[in-house]
FIDREN-462894 format. One record per residue (C-alpha): x, y, z; chain. Coordinates in Angstrom, 1 decimal. Layout:
<fipas>
<fipa <X Y Z> A>
...
</fipas>
This chain:
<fipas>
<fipa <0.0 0.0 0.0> A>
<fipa <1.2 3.5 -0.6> A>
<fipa <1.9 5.7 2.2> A>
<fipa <-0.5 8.1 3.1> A>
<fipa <1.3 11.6 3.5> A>
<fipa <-0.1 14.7 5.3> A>
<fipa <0.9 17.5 3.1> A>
<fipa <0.7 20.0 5.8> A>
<fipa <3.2 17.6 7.9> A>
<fipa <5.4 15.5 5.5> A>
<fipa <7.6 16.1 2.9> A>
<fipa <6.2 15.9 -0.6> A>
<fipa <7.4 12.6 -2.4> A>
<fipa <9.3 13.4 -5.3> A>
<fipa <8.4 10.4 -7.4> A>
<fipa <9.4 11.8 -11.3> A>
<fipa <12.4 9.4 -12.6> A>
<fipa <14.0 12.7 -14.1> A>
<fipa <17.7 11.3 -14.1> A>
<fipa <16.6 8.9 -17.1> A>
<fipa <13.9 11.4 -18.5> A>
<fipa <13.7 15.0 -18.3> A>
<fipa <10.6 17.1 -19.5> A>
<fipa <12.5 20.1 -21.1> A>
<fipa <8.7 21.8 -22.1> A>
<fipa <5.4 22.1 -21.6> A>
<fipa <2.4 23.0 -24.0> A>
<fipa <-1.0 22.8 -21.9> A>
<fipa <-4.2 23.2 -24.7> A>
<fipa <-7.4 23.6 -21.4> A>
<fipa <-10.4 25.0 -20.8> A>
<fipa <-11.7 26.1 -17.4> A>
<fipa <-15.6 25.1 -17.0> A>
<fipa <-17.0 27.4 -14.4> A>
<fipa <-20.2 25.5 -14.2> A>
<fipa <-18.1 22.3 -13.5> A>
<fipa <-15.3 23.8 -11.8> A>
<fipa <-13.1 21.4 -14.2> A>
<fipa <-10.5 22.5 -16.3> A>
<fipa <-9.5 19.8 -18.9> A>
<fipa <-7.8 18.8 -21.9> A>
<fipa <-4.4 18.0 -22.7> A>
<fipa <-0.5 18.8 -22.0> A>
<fipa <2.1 17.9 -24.4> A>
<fipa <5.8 17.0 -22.8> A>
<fipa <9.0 17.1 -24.7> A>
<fipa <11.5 14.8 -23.0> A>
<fipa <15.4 14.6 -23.0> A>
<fipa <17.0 11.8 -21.6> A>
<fipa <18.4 11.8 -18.3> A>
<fipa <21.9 12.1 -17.4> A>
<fipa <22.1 9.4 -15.0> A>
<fipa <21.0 7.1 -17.9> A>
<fipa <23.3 8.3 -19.9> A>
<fipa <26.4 7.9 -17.7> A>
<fipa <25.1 4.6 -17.4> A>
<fipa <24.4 3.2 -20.9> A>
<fipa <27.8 4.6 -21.6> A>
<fipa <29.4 2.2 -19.3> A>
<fipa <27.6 -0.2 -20.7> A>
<fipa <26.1 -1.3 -17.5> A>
<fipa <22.5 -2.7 -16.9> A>
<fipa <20.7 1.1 -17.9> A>
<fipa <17.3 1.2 -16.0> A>
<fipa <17.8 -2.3 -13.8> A>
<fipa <18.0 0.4 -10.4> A>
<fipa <14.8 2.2 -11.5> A>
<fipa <13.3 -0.9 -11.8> A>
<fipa <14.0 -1.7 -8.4> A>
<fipa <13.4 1.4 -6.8> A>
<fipa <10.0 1.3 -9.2> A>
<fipa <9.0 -1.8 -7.6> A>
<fipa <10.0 -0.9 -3.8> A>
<fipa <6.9 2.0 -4.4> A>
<fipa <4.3 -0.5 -3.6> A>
<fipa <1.3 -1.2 -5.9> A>
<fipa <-0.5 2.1 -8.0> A>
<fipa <-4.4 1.8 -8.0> A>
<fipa <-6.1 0.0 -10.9> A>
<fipa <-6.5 2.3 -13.9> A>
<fipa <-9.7 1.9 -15.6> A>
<fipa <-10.1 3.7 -19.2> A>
<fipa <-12.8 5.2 -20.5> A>
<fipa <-13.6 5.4 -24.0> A>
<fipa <-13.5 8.5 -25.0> A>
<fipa <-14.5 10.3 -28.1> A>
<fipa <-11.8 12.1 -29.3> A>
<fipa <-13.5 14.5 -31.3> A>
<fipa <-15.1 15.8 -27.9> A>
<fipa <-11.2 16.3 -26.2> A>
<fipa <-9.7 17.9 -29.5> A>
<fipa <-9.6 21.8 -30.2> A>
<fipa <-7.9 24.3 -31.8> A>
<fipa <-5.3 26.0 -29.8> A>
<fipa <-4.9 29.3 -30.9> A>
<fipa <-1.6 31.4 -30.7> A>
<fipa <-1.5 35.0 -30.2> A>
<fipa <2.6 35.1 -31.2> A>
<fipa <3.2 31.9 -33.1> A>
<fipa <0.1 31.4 -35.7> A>
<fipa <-0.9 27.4 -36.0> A>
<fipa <-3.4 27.1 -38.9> A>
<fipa <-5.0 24.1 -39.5> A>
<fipa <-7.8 22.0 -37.0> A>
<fipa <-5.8 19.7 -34.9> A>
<fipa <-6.5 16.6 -36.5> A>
<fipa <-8.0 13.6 -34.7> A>
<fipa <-5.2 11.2 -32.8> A>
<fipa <-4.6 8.0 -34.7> A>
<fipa <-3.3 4.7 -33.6> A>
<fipa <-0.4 2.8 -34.5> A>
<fipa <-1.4 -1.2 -34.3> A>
<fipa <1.9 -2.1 -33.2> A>
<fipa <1.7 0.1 -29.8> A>
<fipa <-2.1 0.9 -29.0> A>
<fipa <-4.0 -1.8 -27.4> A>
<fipa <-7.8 -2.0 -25.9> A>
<fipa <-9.0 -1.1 -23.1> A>
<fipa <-9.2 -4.1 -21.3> A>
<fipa <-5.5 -5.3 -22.3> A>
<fipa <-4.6 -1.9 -20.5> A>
<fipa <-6.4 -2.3 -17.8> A>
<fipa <-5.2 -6.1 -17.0> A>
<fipa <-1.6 -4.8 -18.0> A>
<fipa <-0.9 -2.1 -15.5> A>
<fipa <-2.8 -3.0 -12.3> A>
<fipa <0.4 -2.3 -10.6> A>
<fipa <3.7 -1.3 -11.0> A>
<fipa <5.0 -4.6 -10.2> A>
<fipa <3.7 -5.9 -13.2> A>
<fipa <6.4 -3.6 -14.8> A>
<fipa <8.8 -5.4 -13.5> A>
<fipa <7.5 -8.9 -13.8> A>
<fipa <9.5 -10.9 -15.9> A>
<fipa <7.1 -13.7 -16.2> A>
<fipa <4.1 -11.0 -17.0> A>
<fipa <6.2 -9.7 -19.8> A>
<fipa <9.2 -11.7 -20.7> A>
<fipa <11.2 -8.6 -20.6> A>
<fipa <11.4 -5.3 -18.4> A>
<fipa <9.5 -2.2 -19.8> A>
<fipa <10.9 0.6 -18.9> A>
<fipa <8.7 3.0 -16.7> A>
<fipa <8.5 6.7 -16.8> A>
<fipa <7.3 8.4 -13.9> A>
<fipa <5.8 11.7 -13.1> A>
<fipa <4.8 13.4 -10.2> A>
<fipa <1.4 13.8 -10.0> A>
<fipa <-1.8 14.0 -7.9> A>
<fipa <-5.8 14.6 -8.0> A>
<fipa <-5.9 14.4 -11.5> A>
<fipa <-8.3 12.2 -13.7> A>
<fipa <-5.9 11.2 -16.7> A>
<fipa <-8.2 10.0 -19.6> A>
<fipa <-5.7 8.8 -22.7> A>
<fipa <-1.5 8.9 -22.8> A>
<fipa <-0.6 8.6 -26.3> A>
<fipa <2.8 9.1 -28.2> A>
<fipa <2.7 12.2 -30.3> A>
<fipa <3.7 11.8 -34.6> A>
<fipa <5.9 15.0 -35.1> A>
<fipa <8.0 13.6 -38.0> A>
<fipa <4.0 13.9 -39.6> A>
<fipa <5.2 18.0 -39.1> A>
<fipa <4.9 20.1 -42.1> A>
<fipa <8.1 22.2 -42.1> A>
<fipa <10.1 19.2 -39.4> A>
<fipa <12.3 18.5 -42.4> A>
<fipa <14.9 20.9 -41.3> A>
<fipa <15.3 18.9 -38.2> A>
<fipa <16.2 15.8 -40.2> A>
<fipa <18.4 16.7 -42.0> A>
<fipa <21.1 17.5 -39.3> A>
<fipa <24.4 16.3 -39.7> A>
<fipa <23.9 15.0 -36.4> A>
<fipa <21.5 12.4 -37.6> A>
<fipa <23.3 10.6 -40.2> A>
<fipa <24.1 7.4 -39.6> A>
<fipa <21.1 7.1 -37.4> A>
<fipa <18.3 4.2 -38.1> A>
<fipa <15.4 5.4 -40.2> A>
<fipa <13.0 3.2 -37.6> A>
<fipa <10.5 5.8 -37.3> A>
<fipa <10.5 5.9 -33.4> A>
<fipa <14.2 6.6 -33.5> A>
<fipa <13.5 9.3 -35.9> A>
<fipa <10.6 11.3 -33.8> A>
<fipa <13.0 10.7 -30.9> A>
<fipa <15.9 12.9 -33.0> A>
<fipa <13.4 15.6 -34.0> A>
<fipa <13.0 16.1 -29.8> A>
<fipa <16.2 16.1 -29.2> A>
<fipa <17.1 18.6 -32.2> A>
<fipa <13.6 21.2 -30.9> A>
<fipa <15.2 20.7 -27.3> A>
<fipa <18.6 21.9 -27.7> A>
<fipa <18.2 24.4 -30.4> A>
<fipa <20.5 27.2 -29.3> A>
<fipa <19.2 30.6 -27.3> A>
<fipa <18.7 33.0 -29.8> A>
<fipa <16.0 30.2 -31.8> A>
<fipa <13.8 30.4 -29.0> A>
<fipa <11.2 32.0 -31.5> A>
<fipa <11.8 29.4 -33.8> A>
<fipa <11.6 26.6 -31.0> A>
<fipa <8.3 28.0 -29.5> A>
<fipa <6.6 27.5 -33.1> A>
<fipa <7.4 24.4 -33.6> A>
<fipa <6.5 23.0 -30.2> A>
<fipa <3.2 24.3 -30.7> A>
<fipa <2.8 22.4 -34.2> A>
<fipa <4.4 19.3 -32.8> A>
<fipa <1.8 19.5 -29.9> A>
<fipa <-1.2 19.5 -32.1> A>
<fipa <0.3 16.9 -34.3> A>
<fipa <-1.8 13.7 -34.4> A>
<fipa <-1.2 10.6 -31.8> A>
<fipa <0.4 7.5 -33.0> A>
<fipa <-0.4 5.5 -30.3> A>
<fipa <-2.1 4.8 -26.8> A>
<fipa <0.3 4.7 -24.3> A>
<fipa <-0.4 2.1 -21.4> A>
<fipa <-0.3 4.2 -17.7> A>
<fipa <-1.3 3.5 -14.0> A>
<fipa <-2.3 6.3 -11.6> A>
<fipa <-1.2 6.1 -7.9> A>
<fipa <-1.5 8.9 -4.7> A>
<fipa <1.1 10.7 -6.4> A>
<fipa <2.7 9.5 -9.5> A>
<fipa <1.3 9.1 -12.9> A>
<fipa <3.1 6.1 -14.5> A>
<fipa <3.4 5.4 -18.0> A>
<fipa <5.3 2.3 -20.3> A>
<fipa <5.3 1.4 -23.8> A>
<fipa <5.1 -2.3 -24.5> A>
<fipa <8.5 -3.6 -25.7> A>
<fipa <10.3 -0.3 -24.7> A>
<fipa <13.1 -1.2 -22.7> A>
<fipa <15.8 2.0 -21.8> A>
<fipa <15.0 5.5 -21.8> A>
<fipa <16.6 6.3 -25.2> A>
<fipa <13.7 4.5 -26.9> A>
<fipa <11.1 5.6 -25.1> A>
<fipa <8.3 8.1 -26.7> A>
<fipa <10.3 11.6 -25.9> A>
<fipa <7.2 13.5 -27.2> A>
<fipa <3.7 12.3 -25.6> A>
<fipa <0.4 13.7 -25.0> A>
<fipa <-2.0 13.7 -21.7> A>
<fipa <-5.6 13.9 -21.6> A>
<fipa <-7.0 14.6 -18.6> A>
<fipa <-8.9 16.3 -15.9> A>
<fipa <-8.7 18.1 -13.0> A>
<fipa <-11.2 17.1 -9.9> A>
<fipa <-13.2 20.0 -8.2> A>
<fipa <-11.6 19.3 -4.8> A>
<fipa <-7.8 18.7 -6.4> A>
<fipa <-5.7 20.8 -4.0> A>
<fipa <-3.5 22.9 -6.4> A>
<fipa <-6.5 25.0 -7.3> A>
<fipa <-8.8 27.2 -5.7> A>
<fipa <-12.4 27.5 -6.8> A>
<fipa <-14.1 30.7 -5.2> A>
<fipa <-15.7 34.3 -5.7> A>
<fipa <-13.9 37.4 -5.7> A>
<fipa <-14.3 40.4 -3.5> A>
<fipa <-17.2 41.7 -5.8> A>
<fipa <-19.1 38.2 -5.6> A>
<fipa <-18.2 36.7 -9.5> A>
<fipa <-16.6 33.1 -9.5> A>
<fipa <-12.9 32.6 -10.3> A>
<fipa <-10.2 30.1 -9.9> A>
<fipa <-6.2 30.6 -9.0> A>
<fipa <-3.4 28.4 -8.3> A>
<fipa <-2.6 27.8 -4.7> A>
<fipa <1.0 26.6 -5.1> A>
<fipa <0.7 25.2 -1.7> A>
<fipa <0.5 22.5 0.2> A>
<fipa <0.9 20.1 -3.0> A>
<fipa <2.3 22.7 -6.1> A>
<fipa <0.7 22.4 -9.4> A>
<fipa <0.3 18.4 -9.2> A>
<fipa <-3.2 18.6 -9.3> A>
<fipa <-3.3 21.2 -12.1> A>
<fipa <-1.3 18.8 -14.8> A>
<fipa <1.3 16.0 -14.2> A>
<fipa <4.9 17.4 -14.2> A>
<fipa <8.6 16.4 -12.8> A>
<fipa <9.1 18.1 -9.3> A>
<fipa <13.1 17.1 -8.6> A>
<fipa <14.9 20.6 -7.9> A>
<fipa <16.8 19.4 -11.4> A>
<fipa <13.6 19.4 -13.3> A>
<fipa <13.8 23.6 -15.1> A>
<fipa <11.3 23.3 -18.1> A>
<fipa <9.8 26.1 -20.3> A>
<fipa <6.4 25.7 -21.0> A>
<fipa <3.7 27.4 -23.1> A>
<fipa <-0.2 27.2 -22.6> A>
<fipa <-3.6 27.9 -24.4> A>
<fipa <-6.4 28.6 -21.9> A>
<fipa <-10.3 28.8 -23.3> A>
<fipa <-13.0 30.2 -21.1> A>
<fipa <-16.2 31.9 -21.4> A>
<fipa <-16.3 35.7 -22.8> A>
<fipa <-16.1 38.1 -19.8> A>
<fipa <-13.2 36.0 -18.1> A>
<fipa <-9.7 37.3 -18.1> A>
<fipa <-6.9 34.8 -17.8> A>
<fipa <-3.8 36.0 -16.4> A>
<fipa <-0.9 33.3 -16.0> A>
<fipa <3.2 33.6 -15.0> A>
<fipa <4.0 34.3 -18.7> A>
<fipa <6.7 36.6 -20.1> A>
<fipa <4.1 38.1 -22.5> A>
<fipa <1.1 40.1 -22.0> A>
<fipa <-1.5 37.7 -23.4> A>
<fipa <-4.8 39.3 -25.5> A>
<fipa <-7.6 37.2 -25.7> A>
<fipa <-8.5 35.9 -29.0> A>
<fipa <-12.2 34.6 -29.9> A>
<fipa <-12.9 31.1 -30.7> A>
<fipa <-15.9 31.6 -31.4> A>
<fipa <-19.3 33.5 -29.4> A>
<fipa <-18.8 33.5 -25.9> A>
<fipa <-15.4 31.7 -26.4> A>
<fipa <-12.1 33.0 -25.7> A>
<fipa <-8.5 31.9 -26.3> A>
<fipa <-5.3 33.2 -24.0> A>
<fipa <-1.6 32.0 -24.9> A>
<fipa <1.0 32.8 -22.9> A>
<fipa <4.7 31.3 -22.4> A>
<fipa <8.1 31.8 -20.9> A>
<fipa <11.4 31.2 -22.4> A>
<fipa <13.6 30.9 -19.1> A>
<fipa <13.7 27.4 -18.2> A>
<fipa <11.8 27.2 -14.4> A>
<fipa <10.3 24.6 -11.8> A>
<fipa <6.7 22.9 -12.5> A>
<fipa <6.0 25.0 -9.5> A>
<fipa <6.1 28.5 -10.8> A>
<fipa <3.7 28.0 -13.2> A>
<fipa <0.6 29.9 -12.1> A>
<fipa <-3.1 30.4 -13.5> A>
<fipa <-5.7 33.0 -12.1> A>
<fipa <-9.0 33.3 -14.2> A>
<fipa <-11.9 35.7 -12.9> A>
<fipa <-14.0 38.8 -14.2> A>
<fipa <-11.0 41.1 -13.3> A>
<fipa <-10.6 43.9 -15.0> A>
<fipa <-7.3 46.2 -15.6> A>
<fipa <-6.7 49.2 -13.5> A>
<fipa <-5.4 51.6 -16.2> A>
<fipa <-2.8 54.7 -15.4> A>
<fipa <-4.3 57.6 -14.9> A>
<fipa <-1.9 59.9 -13.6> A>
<fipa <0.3 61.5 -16.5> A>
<fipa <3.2 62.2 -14.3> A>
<fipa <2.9 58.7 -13.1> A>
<fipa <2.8 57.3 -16.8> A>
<fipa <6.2 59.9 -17.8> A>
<fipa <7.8 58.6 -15.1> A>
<fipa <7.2 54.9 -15.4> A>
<fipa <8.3 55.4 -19.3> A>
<fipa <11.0 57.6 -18.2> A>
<fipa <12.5 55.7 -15.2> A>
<fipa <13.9 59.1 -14.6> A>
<fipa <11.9 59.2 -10.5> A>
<fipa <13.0 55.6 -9.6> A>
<fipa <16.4 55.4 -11.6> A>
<fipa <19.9 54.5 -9.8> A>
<fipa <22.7 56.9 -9.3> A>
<fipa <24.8 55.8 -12.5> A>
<fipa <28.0 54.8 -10.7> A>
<fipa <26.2 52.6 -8.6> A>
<fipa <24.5 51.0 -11.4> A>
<fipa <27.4 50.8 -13.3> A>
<fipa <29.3 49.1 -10.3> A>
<fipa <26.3 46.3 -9.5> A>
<fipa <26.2 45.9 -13.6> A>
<fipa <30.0 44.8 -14.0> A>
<fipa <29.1 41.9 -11.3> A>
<fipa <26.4 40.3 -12.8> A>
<fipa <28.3 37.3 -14.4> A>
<fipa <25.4 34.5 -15.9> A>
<fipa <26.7 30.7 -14.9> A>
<fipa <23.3 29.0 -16.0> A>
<fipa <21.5 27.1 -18.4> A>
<fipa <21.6 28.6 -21.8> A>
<fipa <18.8 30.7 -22.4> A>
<fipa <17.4 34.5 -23.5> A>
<fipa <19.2 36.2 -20.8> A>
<fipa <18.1 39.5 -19.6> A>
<fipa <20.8 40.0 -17.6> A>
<fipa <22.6 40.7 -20.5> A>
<fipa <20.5 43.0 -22.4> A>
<fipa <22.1 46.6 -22.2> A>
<fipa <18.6 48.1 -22.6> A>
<fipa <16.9 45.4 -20.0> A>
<fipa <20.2 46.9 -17.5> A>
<fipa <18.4 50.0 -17.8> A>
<fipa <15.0 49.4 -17.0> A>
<fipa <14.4 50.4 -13.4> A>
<fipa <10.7 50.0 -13.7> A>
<fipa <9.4 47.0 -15.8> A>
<fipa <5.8 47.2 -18.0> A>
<fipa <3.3 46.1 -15.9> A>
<fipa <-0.3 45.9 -15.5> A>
<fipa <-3.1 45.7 -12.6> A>
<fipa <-5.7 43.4 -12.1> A>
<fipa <-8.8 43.9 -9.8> A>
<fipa <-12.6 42.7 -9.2> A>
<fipa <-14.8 45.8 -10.3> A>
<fipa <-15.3 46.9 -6.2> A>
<fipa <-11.6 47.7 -5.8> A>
<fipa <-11.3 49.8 -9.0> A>
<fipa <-10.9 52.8 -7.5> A>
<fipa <-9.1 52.0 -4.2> A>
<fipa <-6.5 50.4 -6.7> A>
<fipa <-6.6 54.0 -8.5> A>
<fipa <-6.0 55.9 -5.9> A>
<fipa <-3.3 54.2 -4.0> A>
<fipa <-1.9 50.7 -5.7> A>
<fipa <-0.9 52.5 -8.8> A>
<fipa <1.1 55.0 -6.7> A>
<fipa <3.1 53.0 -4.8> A>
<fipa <3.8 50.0 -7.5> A>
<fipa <6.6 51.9 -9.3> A>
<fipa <8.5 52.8 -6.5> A>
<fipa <8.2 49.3 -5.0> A>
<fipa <9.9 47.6 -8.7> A>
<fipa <12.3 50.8 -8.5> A>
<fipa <13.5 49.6 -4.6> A>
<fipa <13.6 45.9 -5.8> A>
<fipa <15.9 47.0 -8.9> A>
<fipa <17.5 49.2 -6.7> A>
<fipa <18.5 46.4 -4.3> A>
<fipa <18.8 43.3 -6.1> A>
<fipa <19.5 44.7 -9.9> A>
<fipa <18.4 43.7 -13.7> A>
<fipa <14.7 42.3 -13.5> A>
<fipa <14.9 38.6 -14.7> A>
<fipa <11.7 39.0 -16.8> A>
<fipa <10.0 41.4 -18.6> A>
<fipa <7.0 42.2 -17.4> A>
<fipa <4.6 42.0 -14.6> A>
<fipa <0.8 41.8 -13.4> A>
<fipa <-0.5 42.5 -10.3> A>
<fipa <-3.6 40.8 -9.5> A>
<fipa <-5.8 42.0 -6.5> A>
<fipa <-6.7 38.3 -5.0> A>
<fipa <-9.6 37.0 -3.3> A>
<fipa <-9.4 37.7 0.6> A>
<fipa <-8.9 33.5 1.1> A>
<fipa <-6.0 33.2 -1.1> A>
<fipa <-3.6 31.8 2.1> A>
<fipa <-0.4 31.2 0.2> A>
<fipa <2.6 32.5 -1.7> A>
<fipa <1.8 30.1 -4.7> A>
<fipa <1.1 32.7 -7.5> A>
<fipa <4.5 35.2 -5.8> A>
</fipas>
């Protein structure tokens, strides 16, 4: 039996296998149901494998005989029962408001060598043990896990983006010749191409991660659900290396999942935020938790007309419409981050707009909030990068500059004013003291949302 953890007492479990595979983005396609109080649909992860299996396979050891083991010491996951599910109902059109993507997504196919019913899935993955069982399978399947908790998955399936229109590029690498045309090696190559594109083709590597997410599935994947992992094999699929680095989730969130917060606002409408605490975003989509797990994601988030959806992105998302009383929000972030950061509040807020003039010259200006220039010059010549390889503000002579960073404010009708009157004056000279004392602004921009009097954590800082 699993262990039954009090979040409020006990450490969370960090169950994600992440040193043999490593989710290196994110595209989440939902849609928040107010009536419901459900969001659902599907998140897309692009894998790299792990170091650890690396190190291993290169020693030409045993590769994933340890996670096996370890897998096994877990105890049994519940049974996973699978529904069936019309596809045509769990399929939309994500729009993007940066990177277009034309086309309706198309409807997931199968691939007869790797999907199998319903009932072979469910008698196949009672447990993870069976994973492991030699005499169940003849070999041992090797078992990615995520971290993962009061979510309803419906469907894992492997994701076709060699079926890409424009991938080609990707192939054609000098870094793939000499590589097997098996198609499942090939899809594996396109990943690992997207993944470590280099800084400056972040752009470029946003698009086609979106058209790679609403590429068509190629196969159900077989998956067990426990307290708090999300398990998931391929039949025959033995290390890391092989496994599906490019796979699709459908699923749902549960009304009383602990990672969101269904409630009203101060002027009585409904809404929903992230709580970030006690469990992080596990109950909001299935992720990789380990302090080594830094992803970028981007996200697509439909809700009814009248609903504002504001979300930890590095661009200042407008709403597109769908169609009547539908409307579409993208955002994303480019600086690889924990699962953890990623933060959703939807509600009928609306933006507090400057009103001042001087406030507005000043904000454009930094001239009232700006640094002495010899001590900005000093802290400037001491800001030496040592991470990850990514669009670096720190960097960015004009982002150096920036005292006070473009921001907006969010509030429920009732504080409209109040927010007027005094948030607006204070807000610049609070980003000014922050530059001030700990330098270049990581990211771009910033909104301020006014949050329901309940909100009892830290999760959307």
């Amino acid at each position: 039996m699993e262990t039954q953890l009090d979040p409020m007492k006990d450490d969370l479990p960090l169950m994600a296998n992440t040193s043999y595979m490593l989710v290196k983005h994110y595209v989440l396609d939902l849609d928040v149901d107010f009536k419901s109080k459900v969001i659902e649909g599907s998140i897309v992860l692009f894998f790299e494998t792990g170091s650890q299996y690396m190190k291993t396979s290169s020693a030409g050891k045993e590769c994933c005989q340890s996670q096996f083991d370890e897998t096994c010491k877990m105890g049994a996951s519940e049974p996973c029962h699978i529904p069936m599910i019309n596809m045509n109902t769990c399929s939309s059109k994500t729009e993007y408001n940066d990177f277009a993507v034309s086309g309706k997504e198309e409807e997931a196919t199968s691939d007869e060598n790797s999907n199998h019913s319903n009932s072979e899935q469910a008698s196949g993955i009672s447990s993870s043990k069976d994973c492991c069982d030699i005499e169940n399978h003849g070999n041992k399947d090797f078992l990615l896990v995520l971290d993962c908790c009061d979510l309803f998955v419906l469907k894992v399936e492997e994701v076709d983006v060699a079926g890409v229109s424009g991938i080609e590029k990707f192939t054609r690498s000098a870094k793939l010749s000499g590589v097997s045309k098996k198609l499942e090696n090939l899809r594996n190559q396109i990943v690992h191409e997207l993944v470590t594109l280099p800084a400056d083709h972040w752009k470029e590597q946003l698009y086609y991660f979106s058209h790679c997410s609403q590429a068509p599935g190629c196969g159900e994947l077989l998956f067990s659900t426990g307290s708090w992992s999300l398990e998931i094999r391929k039949l025959g699929i033995q290390t890391p290396a092989d496994f599906p680095h490019a796979i699709r989730i459908w699923y749902k969130t549960k009304p009383e999942g602990r990672s969101v917060t269904w409630t009203t606002d101060q002027s009585g409408r409904p809404c929903v935020y992230t709580m970030g605490s006690p469990i992080n975003n596990r109950a909001l989509f299935p992720c990789q938790e380990p302090p080594i797990a830094l992803s970028t994601w981007q996200a697509s988030v439909r809700t009814a007309a009248g609903f504002v959806v504001l979300m930890s992105g590095e661009n200042s998302a407008e709403p597109v419409q769908l169609r009547e009383g539908i409307l579409s929000w993208y955002y994303y972030v480019s600086m690889p981050m924990p699962a953890s950061t990623f933060t959703i509040a939807v509600g009928c807020w609306q933006e507090v707009k400057q009103q001042s003039f001087k406030q507005t010259a000043a904000i454009e200006t930094n001239t009232e909030f700006s640094l002495p220039s010899s001590q900005s010059d000093f802290r400037w010549h001491e800001e030496i990068c040592g991470h990850v390889e990514y669009p670096c503000r720190f960097q960015n002579p004009a982002a150096r500059l920036q005292a006070v960073i473009p921001y907006r404010v969010f509030a429920p009708r009732c504080l409209m004013e109040s927010c007027e009157e005094y948030l607006l004056q204070i807000i610049p000279q609070c980003l000014s003291a922050a530059y001030a004392t700990l330098g270049t602004h990581p990211f771009c921009r910033l909104d301020v949302l006014i949050v329901p009097s309940n909100f009892s954590s830290l999760g959307m800082a």
